[in-house]
Backbone bond lengths (Angstrom), bond angles and torsions (degrees), N, CA, C in turn:
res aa  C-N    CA-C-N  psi(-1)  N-CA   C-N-CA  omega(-1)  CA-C   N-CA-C  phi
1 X - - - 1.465 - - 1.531 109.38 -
2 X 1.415 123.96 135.80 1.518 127.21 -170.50 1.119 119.92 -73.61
3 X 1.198 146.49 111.48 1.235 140.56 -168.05 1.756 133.78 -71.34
4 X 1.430 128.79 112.77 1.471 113.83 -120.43 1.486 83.90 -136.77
5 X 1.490 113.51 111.48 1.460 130.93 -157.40 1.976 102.91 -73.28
6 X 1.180 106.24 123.14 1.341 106.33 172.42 1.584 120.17 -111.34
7 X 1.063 100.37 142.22 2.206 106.78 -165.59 2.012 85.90 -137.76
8 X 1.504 77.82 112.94 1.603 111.55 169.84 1.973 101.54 -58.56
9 X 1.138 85.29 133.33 2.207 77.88 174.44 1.468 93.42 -143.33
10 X 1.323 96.88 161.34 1.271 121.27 176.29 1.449 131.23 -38.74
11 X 1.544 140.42 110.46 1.900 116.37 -154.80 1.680 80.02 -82.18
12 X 1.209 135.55 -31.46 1.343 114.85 -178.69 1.702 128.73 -18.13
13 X 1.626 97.68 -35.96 1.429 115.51 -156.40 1.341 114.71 -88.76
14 X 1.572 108.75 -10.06 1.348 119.28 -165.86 1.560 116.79 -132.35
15 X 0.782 131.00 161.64 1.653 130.26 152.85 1.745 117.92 -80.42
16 X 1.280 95.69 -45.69 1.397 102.48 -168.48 1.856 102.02 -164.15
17 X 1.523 83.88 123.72 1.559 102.61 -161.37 1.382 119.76 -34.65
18 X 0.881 131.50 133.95 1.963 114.33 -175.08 1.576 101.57 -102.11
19 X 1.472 125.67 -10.30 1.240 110.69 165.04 1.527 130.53 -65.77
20 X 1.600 95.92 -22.60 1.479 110.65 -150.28 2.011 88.49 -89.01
21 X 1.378 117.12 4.32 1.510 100.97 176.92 1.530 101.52 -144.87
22 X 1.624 127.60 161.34 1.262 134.60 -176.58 1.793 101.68 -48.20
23 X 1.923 93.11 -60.17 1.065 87.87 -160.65 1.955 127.44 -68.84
24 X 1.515 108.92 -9.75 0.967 128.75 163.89 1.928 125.26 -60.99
25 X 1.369 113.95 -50.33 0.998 125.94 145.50 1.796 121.75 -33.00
26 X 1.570 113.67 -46.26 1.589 125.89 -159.57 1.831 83.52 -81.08
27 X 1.370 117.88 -24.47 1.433 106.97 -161.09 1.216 101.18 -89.99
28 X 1.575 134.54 -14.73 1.677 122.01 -177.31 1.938 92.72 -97.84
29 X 1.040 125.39 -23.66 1.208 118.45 -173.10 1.472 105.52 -77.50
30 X 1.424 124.11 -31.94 1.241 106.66 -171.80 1.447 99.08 -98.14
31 X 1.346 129.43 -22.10 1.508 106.83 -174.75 1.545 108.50 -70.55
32 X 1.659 104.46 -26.64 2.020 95.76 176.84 1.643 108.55 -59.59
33 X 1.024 111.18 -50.27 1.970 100.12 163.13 1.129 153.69 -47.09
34 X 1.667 104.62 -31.59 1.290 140.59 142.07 1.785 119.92 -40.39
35 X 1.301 88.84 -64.57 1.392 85.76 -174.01 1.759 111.04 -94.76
36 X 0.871 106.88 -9.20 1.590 99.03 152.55 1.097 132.88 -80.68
37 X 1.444 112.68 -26.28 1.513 98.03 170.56 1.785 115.81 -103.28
38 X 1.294 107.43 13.71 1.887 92.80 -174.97 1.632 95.22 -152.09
39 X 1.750 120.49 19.08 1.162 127.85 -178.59 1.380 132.02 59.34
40 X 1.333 144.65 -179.45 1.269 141.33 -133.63 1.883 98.62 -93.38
41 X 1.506 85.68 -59.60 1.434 105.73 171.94 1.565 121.37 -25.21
42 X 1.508 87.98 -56.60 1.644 92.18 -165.54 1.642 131.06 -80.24
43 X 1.498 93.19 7.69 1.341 123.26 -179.23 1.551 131.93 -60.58
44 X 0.810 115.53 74.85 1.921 101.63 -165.28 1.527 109.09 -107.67
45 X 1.427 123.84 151.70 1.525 118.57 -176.76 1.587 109.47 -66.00
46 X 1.461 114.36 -17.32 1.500 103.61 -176.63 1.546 107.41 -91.67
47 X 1.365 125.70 -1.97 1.751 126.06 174.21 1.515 88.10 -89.82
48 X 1.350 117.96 -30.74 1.753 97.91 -172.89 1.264 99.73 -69.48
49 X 1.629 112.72 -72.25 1.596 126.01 -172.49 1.541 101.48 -12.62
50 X 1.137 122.76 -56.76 1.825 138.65 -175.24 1.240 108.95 -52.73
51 X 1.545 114.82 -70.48 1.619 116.96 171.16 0.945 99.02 -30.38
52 X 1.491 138.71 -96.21 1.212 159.91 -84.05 2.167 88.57 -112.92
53 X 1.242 110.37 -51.66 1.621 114.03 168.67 1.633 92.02 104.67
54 X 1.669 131.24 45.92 0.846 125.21 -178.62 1.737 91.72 -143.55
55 X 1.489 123.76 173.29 1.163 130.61 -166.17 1.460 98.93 -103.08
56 X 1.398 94.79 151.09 1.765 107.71 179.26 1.210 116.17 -74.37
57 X 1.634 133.79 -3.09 1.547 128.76 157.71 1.556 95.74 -78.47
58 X 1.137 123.96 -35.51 2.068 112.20 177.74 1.426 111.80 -54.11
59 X 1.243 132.61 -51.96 1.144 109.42 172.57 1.472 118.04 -89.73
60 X 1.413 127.95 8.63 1.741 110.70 150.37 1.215 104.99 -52.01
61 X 1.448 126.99 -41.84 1.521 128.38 -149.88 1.504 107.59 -72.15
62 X 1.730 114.12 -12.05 1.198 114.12 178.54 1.637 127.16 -107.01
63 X 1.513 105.57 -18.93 0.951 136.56 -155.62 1.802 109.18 -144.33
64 X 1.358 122.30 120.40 1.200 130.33 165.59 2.003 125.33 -68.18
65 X 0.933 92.83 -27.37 1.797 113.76 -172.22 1.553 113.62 -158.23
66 X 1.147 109.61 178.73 1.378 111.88 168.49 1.426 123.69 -98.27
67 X 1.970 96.58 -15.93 1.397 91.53 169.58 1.462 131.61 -98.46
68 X 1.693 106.33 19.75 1.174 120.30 179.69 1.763 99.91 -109.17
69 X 1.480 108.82 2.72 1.673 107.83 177.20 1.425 86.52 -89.72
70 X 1.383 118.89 -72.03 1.597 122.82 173.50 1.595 114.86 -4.98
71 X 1.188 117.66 -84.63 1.278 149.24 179.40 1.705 95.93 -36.86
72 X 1.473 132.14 -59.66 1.449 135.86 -178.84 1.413 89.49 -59.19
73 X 1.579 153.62 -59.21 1.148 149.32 -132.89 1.457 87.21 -92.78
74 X 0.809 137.12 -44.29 1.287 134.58 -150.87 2.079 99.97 -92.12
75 X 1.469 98.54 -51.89 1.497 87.36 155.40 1.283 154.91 -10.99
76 X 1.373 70.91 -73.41 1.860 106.81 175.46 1.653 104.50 -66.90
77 X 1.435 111.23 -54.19 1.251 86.25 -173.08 1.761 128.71 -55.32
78 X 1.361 105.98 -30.68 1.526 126.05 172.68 1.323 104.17 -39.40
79 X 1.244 110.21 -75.40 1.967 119.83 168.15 1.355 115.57 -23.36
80 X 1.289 104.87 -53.49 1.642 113.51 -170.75 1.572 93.80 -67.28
81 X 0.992 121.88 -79.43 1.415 126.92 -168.58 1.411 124.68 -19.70
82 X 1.845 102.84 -56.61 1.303 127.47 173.11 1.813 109.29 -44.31
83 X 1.494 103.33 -43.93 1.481 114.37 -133.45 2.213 81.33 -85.55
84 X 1.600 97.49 -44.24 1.627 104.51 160.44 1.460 133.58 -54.97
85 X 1.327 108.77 -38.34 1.601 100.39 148.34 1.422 133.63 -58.43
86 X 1.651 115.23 -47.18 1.182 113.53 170.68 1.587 126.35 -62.34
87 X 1.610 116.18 -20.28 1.226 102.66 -177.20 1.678 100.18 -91.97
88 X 1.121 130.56 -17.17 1.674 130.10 -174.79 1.725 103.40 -82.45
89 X 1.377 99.21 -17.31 1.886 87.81 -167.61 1.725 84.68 -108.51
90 X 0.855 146.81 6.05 1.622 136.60 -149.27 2.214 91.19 -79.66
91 X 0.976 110.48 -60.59 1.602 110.35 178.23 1.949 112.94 -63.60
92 X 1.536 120.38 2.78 1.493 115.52 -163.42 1.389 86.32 -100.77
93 X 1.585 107.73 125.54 1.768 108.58 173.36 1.531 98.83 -99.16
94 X 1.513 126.78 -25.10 1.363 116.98 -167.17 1.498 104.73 -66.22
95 X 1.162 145.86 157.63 1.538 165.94 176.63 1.954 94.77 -62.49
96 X 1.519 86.70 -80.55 1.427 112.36 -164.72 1.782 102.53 -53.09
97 X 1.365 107.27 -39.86 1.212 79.31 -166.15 1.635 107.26 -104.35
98 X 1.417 119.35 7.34 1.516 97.50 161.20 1.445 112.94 -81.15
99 X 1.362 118.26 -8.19 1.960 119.86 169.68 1.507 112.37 -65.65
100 X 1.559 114.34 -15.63 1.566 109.69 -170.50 1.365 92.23 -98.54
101 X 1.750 122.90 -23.23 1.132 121.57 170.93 1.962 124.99 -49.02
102 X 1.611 97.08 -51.42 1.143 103.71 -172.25 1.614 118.43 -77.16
103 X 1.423 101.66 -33.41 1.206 109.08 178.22 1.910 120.60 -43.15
104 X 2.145 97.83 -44.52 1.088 114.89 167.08 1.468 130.67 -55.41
105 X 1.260 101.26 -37.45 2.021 110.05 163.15 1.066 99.98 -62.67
106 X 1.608 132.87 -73.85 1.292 114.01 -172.12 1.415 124.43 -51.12
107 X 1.117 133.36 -4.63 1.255 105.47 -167.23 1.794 101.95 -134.30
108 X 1.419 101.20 5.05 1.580 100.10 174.55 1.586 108.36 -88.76
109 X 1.486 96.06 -166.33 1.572 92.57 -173.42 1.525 114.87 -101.57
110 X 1.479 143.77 -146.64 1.479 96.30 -142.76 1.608 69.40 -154.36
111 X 1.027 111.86 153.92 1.657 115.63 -175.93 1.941 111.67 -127.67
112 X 1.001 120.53 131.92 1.767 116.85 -177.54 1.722 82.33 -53.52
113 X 1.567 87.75 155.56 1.712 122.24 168.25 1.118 123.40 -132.05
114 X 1.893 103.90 107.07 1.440 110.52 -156.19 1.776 105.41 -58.91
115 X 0.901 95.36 -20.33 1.631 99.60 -160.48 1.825 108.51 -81.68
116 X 1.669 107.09 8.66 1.360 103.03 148.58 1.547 102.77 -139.08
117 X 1.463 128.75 120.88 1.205 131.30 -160.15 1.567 98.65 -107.05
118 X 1.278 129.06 14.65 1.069 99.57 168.73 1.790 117.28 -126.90
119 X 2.035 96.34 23.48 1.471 99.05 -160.64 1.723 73.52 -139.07
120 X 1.857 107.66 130.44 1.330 89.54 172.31 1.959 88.46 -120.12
121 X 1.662 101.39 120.62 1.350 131.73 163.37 1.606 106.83 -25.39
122 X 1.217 116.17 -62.36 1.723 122.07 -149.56 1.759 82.68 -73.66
123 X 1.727 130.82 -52.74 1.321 112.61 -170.82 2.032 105.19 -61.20
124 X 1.216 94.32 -36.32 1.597 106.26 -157.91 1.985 101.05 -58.75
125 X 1.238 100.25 -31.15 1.541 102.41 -177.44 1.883 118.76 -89.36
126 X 1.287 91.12 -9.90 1.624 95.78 165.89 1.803 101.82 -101.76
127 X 0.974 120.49 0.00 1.787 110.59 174.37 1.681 89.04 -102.22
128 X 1.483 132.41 -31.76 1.339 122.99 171.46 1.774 107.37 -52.67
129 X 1.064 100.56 -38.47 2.239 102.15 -162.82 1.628 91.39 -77.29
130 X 1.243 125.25 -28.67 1.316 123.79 -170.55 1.305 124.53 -97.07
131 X 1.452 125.30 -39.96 0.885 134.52 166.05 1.696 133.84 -124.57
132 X 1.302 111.97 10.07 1.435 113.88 164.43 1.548 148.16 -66.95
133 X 1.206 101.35 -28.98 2.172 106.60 138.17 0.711 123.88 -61.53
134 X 1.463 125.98 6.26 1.564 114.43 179.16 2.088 106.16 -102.36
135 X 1.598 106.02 2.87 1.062 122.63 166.82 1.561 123.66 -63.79
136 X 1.532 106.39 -41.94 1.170 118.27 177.39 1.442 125.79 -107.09
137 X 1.827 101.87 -30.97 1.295 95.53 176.29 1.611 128.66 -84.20
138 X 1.455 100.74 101.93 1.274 121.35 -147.60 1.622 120.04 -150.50
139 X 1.788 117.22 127.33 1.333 92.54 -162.43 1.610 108.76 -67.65
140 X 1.690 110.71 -11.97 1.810 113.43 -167.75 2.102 95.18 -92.65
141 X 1.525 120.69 17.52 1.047 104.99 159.91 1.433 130.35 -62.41
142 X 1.313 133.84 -0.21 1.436 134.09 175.86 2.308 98.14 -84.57
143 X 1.067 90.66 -59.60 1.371 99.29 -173.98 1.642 113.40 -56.37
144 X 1.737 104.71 -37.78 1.296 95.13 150.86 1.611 142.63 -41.47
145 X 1.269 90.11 -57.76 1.653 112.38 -171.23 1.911 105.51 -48.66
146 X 1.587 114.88 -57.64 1.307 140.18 159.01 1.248 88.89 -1.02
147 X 1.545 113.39 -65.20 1.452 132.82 -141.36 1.933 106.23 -73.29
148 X 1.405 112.84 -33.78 1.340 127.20 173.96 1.848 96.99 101.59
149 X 1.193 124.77 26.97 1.619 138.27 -133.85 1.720 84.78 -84.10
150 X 1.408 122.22 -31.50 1.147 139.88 -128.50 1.935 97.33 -133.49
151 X 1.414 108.65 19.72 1.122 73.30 -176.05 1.624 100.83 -108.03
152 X 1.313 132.26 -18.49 1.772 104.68 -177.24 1.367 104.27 -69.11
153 X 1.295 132.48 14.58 1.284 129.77 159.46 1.656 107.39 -88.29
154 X 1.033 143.05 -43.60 1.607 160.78 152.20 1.534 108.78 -36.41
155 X 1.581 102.49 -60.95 1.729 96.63 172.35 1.432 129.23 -80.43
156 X 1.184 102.10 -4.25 1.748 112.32 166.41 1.679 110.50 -61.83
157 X 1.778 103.51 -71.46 1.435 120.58 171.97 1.013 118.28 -33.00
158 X 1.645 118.81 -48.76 1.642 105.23 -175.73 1.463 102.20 -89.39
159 X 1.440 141.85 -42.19 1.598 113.60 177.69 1.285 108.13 -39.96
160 X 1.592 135.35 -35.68 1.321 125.87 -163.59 1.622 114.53 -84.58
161 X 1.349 99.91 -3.64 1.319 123.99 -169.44 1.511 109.85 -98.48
162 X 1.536 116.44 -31.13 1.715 126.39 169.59 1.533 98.86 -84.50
163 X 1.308 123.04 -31.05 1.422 112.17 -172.38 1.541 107.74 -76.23
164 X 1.543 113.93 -28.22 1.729 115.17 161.09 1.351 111.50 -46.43
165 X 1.095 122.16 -64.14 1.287 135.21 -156.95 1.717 116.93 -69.99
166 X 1.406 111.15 -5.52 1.393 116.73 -169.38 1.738 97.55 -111.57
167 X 1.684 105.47 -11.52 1.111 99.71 178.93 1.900 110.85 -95.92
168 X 1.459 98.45 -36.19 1.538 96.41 146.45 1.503 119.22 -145.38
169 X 1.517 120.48 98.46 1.388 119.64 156.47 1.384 124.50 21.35
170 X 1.416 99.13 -71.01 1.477 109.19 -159.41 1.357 132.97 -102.79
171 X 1.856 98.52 17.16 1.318 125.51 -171.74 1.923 96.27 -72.33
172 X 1.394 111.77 124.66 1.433 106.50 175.08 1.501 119.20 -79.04
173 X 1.324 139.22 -28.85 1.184 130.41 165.28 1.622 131.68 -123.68
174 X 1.058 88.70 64.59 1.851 118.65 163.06 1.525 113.68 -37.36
175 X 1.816 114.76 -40.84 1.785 100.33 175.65 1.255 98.04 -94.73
176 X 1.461 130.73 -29.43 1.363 131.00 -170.88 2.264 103.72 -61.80
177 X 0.646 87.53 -37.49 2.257 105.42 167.25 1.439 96.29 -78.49
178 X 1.433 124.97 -67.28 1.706 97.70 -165.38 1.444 110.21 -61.83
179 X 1.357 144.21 -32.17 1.197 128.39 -164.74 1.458 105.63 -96.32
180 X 1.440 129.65 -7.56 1.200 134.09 173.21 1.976 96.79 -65.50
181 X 1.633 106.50 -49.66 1.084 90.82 -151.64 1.858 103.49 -83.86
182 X 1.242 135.16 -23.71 1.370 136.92 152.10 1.952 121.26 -28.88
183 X 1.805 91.74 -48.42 1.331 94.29 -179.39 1.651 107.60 -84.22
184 X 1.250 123.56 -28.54 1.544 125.14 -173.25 1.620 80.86 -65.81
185 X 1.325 142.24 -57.47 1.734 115.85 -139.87 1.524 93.28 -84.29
186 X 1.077 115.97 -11.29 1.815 110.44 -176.63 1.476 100.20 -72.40
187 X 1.510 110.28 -51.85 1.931 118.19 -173.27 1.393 98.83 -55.49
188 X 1.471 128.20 -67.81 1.156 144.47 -129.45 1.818 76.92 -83.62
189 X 0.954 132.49 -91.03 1.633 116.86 164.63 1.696 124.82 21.88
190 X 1.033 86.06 -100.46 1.453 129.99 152.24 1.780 103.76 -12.89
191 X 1.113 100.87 -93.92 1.741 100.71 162.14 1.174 131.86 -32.32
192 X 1.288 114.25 -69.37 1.380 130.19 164.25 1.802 122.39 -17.09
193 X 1.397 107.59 -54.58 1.248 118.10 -165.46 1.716 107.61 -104.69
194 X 1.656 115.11 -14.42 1.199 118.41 163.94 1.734 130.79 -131.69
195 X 1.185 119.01 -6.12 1.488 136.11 -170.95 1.720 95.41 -147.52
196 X 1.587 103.88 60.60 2.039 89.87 176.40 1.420 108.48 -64.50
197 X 1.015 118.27 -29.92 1.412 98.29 -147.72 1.723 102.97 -88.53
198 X 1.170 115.77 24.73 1.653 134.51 172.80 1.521 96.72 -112.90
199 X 1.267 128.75 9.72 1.585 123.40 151.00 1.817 113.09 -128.98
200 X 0.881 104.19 -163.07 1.279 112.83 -176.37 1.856 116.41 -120.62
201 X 1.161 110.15 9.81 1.541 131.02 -165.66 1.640 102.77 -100.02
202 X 1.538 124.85 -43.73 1.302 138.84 164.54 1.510 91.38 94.63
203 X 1.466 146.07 -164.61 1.036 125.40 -146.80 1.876 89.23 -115.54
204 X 1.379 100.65 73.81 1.337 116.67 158.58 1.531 130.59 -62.08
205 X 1.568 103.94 144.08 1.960 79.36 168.07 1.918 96.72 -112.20
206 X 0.959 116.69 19.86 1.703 119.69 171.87 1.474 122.77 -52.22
207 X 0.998 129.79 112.39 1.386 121.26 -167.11 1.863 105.99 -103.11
208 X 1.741 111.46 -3.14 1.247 117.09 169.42 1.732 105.18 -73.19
209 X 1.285 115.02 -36.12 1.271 123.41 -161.75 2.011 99.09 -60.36
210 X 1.079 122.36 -40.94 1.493 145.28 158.47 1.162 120.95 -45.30
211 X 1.333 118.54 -63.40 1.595 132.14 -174.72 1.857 93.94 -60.23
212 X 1.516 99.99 -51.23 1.370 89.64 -163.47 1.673 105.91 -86.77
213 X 0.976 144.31 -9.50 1.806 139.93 127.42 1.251 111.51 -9.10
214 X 1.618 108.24 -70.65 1.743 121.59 -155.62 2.026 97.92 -80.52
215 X 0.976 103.78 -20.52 1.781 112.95 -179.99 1.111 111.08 -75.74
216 X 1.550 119.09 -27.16 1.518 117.11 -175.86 1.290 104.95 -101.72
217 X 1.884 128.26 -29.35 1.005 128.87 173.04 2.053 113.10 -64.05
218 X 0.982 103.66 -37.17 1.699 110.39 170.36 1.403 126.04 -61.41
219 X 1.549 97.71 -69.75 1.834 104.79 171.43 1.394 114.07 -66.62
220 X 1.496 140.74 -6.78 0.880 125.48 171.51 2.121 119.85 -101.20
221 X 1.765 82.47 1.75 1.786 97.05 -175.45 1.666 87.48 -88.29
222 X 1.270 119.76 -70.70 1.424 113.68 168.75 1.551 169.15 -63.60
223 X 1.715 86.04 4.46 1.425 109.36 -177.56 1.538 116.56 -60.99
């Protein structure tokens, strides 16, 4: 039997767990398709309800808004990410070089993970570069926060933020660098493939050309 990775999330985010049922499951898989291919905006519970062949009171029952589905997708992906650093760096004793490690997850490109079949990563990480500030940037982001809505995004930053700090102690802004460098590989991305000439890559699809950007922007913030 395949072994099928589970990431605890916030009940804030939900009414009623969508892992814990088929049709709950059908509702994070199809809105990541949804909103990758026709954007955040264009998203409504009654175009899903349709996709999906279920009624638009079924997913109220799972979901309060759309920007509290958002917010779970975007979550989750944080979790995942985190949970992918920890299993790729878990054997790296050097400092320095599990930071060139992570830097490289963040900023490469993103592959489905069989071992959650109902969330595919590679769409889920291009609706993160495109639409994932739109999680927070928000006038009810304070009331969010209250909520803890925000934190595998929070506990990402600071592991990346202790792993600064082990590479130098006395570096003063360790979270102010980890979230620079999460948000630089999403922009710099981002650019790359639609606004080149706001990078220096030209409209590359190289994802070394990036890694090694954010490598020189790091080791040379903390040396």
């Amino acid at each position: 039997m395949e072994l099928q990775l589970q990431i605890k999330m916030n009940e804030a985010l939900y009414l009623r767990n969508p892992e814990q049922s088929e049709l709950g499951k059908k509702i994070i898989k199809h809105s990541i398709v949804m909103i990758h291919e026709n954007g955040f905006e264009a998203l409504t519970f009654k175009k899903l309800a349709e996709d999906i062949g279920t009624t638009e009171a079924g997913i109220y029952r799972y979901f309060e808004n759309k920007h509290l589905l958002l917010t779970y997708i975007i979550s989750w992906y944080w979790s995942w990410v985190e949970y992918q650093i920890l299993f790729q760096t878990n054997n790296v004793k050097n400092p320095t070089v599990k930071l060139k490690k992570v830097i490289k997850i963040l900023a490469s490109a993103v592959e489905d993970d069989d071992t959650t079949s109902y969330v595919n990563e590679s769409l889920l990480h291009q609706i993160v570069i495109a639409e994932g500030s739109k999680v927070y940037l928000t006038k009810q982001v304070g009331e969010d926060n209250k909520h803890h809505l925000f934190k595998p995004y929070k506990d990402l930053c600071a592991a990346i933020g202790d792993l600064i700090l082990e590479c130098n102690p006395k570096y003063k802004y360790p979270r102010s660098l980890a979230t620079t460098i999460i948000e630089m590989a999403h922009f710099q991305n981002f650019f790359m493939k639609n606004l080149p000439s706001l990078t220096d890559f030209g409209k590359s699809k190289e994802d070394s050309k990036i890694i090694a950007f954010l490598s020189d922007l790091v080791f040379s913030s903390i040396k």
